[in-house]
C-alpha positions, 0 to 999 in steps of 0.5 A, spaced: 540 327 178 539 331 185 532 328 186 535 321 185 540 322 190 535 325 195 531 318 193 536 314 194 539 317 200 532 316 204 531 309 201 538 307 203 537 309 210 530 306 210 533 299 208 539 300 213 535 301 219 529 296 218 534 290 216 539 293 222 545 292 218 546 300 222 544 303 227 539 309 226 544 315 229 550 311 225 546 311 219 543 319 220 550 321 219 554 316 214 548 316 208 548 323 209 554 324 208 556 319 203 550 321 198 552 328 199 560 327 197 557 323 191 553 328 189 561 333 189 559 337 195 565 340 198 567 338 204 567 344 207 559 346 205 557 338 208 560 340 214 556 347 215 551 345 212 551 339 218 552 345 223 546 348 220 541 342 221 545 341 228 543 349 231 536 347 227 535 341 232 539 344 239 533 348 242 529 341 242 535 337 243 537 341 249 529 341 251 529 334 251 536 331 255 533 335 261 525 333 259 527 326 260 531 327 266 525 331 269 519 325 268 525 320 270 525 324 277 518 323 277 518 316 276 523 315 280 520 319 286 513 315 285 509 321 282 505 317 278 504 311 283 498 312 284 496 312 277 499 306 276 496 302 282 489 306 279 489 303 273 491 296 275 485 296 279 480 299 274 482 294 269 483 288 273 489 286 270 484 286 263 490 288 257 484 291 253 482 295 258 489 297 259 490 299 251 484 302 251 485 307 256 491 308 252 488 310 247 483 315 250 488 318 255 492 319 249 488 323 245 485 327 251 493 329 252 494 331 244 488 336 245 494 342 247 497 339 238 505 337 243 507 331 241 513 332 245 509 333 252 504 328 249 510 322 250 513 324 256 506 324 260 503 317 257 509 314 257 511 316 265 505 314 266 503 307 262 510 304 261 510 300 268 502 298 266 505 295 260 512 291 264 507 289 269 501 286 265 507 283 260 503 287 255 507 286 247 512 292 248 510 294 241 504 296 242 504 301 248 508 306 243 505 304 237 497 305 240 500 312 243 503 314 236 497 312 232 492 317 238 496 322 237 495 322 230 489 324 228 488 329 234 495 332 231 491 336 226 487 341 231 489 348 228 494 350 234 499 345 232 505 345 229 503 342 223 497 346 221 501 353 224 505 350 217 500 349 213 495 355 215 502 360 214 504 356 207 496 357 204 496 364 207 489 363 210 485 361 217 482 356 220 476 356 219 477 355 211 483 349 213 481 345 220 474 346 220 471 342 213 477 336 215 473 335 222 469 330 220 475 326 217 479 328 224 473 323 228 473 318 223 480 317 225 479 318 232 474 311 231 479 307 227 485 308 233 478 306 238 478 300 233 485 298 232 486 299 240 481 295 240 484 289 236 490 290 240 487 288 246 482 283 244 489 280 242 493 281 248 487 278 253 486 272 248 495 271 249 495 273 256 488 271 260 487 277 265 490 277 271 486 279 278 490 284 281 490 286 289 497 288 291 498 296 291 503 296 284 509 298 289 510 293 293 513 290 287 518 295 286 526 293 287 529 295 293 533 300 289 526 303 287 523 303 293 529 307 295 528 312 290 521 313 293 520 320 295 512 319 297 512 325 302 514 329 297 508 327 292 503 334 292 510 338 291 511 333 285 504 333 282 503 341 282 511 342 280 509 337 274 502 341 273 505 348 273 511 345 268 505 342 263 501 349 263 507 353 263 509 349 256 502 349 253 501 357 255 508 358 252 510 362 257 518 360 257 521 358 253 521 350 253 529 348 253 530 354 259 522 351 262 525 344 263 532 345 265 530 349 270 524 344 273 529 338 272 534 342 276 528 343 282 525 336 281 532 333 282 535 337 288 528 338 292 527 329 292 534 328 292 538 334 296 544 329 297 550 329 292 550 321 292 544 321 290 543 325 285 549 323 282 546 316 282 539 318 279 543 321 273 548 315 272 541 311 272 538 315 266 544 318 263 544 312 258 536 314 257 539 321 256 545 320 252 540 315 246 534 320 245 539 325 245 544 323 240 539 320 235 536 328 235 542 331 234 544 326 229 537 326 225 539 335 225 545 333 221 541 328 217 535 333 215 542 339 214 544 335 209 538 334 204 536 340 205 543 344 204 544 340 198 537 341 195 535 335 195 529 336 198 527 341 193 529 337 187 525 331 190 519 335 191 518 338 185 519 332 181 513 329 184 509 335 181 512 332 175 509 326 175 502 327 175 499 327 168 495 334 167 488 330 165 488 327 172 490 334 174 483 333 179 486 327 182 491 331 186 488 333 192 487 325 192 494 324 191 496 328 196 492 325 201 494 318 200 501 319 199 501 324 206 503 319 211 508 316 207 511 322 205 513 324 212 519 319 212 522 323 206 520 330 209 521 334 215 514 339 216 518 345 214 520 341 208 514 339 206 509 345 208 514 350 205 517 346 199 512 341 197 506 344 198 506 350 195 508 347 189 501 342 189 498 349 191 500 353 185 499 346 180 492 346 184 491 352 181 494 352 175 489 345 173 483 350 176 482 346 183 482 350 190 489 349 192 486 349 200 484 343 198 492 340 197 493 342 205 488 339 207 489 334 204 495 334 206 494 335 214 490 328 213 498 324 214 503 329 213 507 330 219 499 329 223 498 321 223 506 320 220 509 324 225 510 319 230 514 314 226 518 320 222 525 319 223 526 326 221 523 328 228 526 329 235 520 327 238 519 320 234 526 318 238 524 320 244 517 316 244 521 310 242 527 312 248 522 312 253 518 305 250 525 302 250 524 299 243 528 299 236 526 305 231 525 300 225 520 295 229 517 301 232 516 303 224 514 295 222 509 295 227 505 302 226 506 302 219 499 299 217 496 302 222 497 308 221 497 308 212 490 305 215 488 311 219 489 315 213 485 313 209 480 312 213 481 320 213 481 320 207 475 317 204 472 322 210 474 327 207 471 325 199 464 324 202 464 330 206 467 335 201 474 337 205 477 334 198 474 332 192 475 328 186 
């Protein structure tokens, strides 16, 4: 009864978001919370069990309410300018080799496995490209969340940490033989970027740009311009990047005190600070919002058991003279699994279950992690509405969660399975 609950509450906020019948942080709240009075929890475990999912997501919450205001000071100050006005000239106002170069500079970004950082710098960067060249507003956050799909694998990300830790072994045995499969969907994206732009040059022509991109600003913007200040802004934003890969400060503490310099230093005055912080506050409040709102969501379905309930009457389902079909399985089932669990859910809930049933059928149980790492929470992440950083990817492109999740589906369930297929002729998994 528990399992079909949690099914149920997935399914049902799946539905509401896609057919916008709620918005997502109403429904983040709302179905949880009346799945859960159905399922007889008290009122008084629903709201600490909500408390609970909230304190699990208010470091990245906090984090994320101050990394946007910092990269939104940045754009207003004109630091990526020059970038911008870079790529316009290289790619002639080409849509393809716009898209392309997306998808390269995404995956070069996603080297260092952080998600997060990965959208706030390509976004910053690419978004003004996309206005300026009319580019389908769907494509820049689905092609950004397709390239950081397969490169979301290296052993040093979050994802992987998870399922080394669960399956108690090293990278060397995990990452290594899913290598091959990491570049054929490396290819795919390269291929599905491609298909994009040939279609978005084939609706838009090209346009011969010759003007510098910031004689198209507003006057408001220009008036945000800080261009002397732009070395001070380029190695603050540098020393931010690799204090945050290094690990050095903790992320919240990092970007609350980089945001506060950025702000006071390009805009000593109290009116304009004041404005810059009205100019983002709704930015700030959505992404915000959803993170917090997505904290209660996961609280409750974990808090309630509905999780694991869910997780172990998947095992349930395979029959054991197709015991040898499990690595499989969980392969292709990966990507679609990272809608219903969070990783933790998942790497610490469902794996270790497909693990020991691995053994229990006589197959090598690091099979099942590395068949899971080939979706879960890698390619899936970044349509995952259990993530903070799928919000802040698509508060940033300024698109709705359920168009961005139409969009991208496919693609990456394609990504997937060319991974997948990879994975068979190499030897990572086996039939």
């Amino acid at each position: 009864m528990i399992a079909f609950l949690g099914f149920s509450t997935i399914a049902v906020f799946l539905v509401l978001i896609m057919t916008k019948r709620l918005s997502v942080i109403t429904a983040l709240v709302l179905v949880p919370v009346a799945f859960g009075l159905l399922a007889g929890l008290p009122i008084k475990e629903l709201g600490d069990m909500m408390l609970n999912g909230i304190k699990q997501v208010a470091p990245t919450g906090i984090m994320l309410i101050f990394a946007v205001l910092y990269f939104a000071v940045m754009l207003d100050a004109g630091l990526f300018d020059p970038v911008v006005t870079a790529i316009i000239r290289f790619a002639k106002g080409d849509p393809l080799k716009v898209i392309m170069g997306t998808a390269v500079l995404t995956m070069i970004v996603h080297l260092d496995g952080d998600g997060t950082a990965t959208f706030m710098i390509v976004l910053s960067a690419f978004l003004p490209i996309y206005k300026e060249l009319n580019i389908n507003r769907l494509i820049l956050p689905g092609i950004v969340a397709l390239s950081v799909g397969p490169m979301h694998l290296v052993p040093w990300s979050g994802t992987s940490a998870r399922a080394i830790s669960t399956l108690s072994t090293d990278a060397v045995h995990l990452f290594n033989p899913n290598i091959p499969a990491i570049l054929g969907g490396i290819v795919w994206v390269l291929f599905v970027a491609y298909v994009f732009g040939i279609k978005e040059r084939r609706r838009l022509g090209t346009k011969d740009f010759h003007h510098n991109h910031v004689e198209n600003l507003t006057n408001e913007q220009k008036e945000f311009r800080r261009p002397k200040l732009i070395w001070f802004n380029a190695v603050l934003t540098i020393l931010l990047i690799t204090t945050l890969i290094k690990g050095w400060v903790p992320a919240p503490a990092l970007f609350l005190l980089a945001s506060m310099i950025a702000l006071i230093v390009n805009y000593p005055k109290l009116g304009q600070q004041q404005k810059v912080l009205g100019a983002h506050g709704r930015n700030i409040f959505t992404v915000s919002s959803m993170i917090f709102a997505a904290g209660i969501f996961s609280g409750i379905l974990t808090g309630s058991k509905m999780i694991e309930a869910m997780a172990n009457s998947l095992v349930s389902l395979i029959p054991q003279d197709h015991a040898n079909l499990l690595p499989l399985l969980t392969a292709i089932t990966s990507m679609p699994a990272s809608i219903l669990f969070t990783p933790d859910a998942y790497y610490f809930g469902v794996v270790p279950i497909l693990s020991q049933s691995a053994v229990q059928f006589g197959l090598d149980p690091l099979e099942i992690g590395r068949a899971a790492l080939l979706g879960q929470m890698t390619v899936g992440f970044p349509i995952s509405p259990l993530t903070a950083s799928t919000f802040l990817l698509i508060g940033l492109a300024e698109v709705d969660l359920g168009e961005h999740q139409r969009f991208v589906f496919k693609w990456a369930f394609g990504t997937t399975l060319v991974m997948t297929l990879l994975a068979l002729l190499t030897g990572s998994i086996h039939l």
